[in-house]
ZATOR-488162 format. One record per residue (C-alpha): residue number from 0; x, y, z. Coordinates in steps of 0.001 Angstrom, whole numbers, plus 500000, padded with zeros to 6 digits. Each point is the difference from the previous one (the first is absolute). Last residue first. Example, Ala and Ser with C-alpha at 12.3 -4.5 7.8 and 13.67 -1.06 7.14 Angstrom:
BEGIN
  seq      px      py      pz
    1  513670  498940  507140
    0  498630  496560  500660
REM end
This chain:
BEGIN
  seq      px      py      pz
  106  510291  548623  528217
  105  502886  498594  502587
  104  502505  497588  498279
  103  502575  503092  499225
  102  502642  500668  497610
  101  498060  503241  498402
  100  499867  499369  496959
   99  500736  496022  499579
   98  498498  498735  502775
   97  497059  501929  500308
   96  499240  500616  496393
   95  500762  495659  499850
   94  496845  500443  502458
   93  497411  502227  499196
   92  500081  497847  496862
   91  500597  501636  496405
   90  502968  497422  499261
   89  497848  496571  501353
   88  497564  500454  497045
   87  496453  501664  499739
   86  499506  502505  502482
   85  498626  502772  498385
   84  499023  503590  501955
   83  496823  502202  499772
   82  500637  503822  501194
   81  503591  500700  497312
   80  498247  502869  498666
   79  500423  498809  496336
   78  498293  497022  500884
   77  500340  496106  500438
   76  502920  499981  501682
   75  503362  497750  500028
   74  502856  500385  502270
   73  503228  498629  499172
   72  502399  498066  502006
   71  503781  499202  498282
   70  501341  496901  498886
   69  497642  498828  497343
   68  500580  497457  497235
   67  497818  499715  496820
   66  502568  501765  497768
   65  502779  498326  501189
   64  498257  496446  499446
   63  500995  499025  496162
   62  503813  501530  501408
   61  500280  496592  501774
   60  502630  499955  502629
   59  497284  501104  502830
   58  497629  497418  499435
   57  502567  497366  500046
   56  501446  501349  503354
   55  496250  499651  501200
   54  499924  496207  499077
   53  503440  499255  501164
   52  498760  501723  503446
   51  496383  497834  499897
   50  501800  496963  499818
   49  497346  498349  497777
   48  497127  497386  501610
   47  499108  496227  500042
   46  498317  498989  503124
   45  499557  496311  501309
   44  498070  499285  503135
   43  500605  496707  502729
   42  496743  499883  501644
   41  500098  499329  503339
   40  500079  503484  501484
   39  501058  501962  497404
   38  503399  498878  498817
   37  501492  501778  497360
   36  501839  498179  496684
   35  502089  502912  497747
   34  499817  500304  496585
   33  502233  502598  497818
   32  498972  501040  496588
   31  502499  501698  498268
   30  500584  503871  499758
   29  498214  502156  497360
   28  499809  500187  496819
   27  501872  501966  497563
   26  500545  497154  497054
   25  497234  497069  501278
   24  501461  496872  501290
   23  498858  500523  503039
   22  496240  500671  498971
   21  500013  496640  498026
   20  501852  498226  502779
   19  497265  501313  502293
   18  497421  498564  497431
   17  501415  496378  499788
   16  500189  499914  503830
   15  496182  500688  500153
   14  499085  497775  497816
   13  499030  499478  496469
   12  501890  502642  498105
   11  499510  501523  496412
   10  496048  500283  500565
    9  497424  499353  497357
    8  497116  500117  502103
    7  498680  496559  498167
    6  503373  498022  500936
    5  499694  501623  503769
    4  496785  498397  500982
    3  500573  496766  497825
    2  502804  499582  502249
    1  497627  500598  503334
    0  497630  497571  498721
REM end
């Protein structure tokens, strides 16, 4: 069942391990697959995750990125008059303006 599943999708990979080497082996991509067993309780769990340091270092090196990248706060408003305020991504938080700006962790 399951094999007729993936014929008819038309998928290049059939498991889960055949896709991560697919993503691996891309040109650009990011870091390799690493799995680690946890223990939760009595159950014995497997996780499969990227070093999330390689993965932001890879962000970083690739110039197709730059222009999405952010490393300054910004406020965003709604109006001329600057009344109605937009939050919308981690950069125009109360917060990163409070770190950043003024060096503080107090709004």
């Amino acid at each position: 069942m399951w094999l007729k599943l993936v014929g008819r999708l038309g998928i290049s990979y059939r498991t889960v391990k055949d896709l991560n080497l697919i993503i691996d082996n891309l040109p650009g991509c990011c870091p390799p697959f690493q799995c680690q067993d946890v223990l939760i309780g009595n159950e014995n769990l497997q996780f499969h995750f990227h070093d999330v340091l390689l993965c932001v270092h890879m962000i970083y090196r690739d110039p197709e990125f730059a222009q999405d990248l952010v490393f300054a706060p910004e406020r965003h408003y709604m109006d001329q008059e600057r009344t109605q305020r937009v939050y919308s991504e981690m950069y125009t938080s109360d917060w990163w303006w409070s770190v950043q700006v003024r060096n503080t962790t107090s709004f």
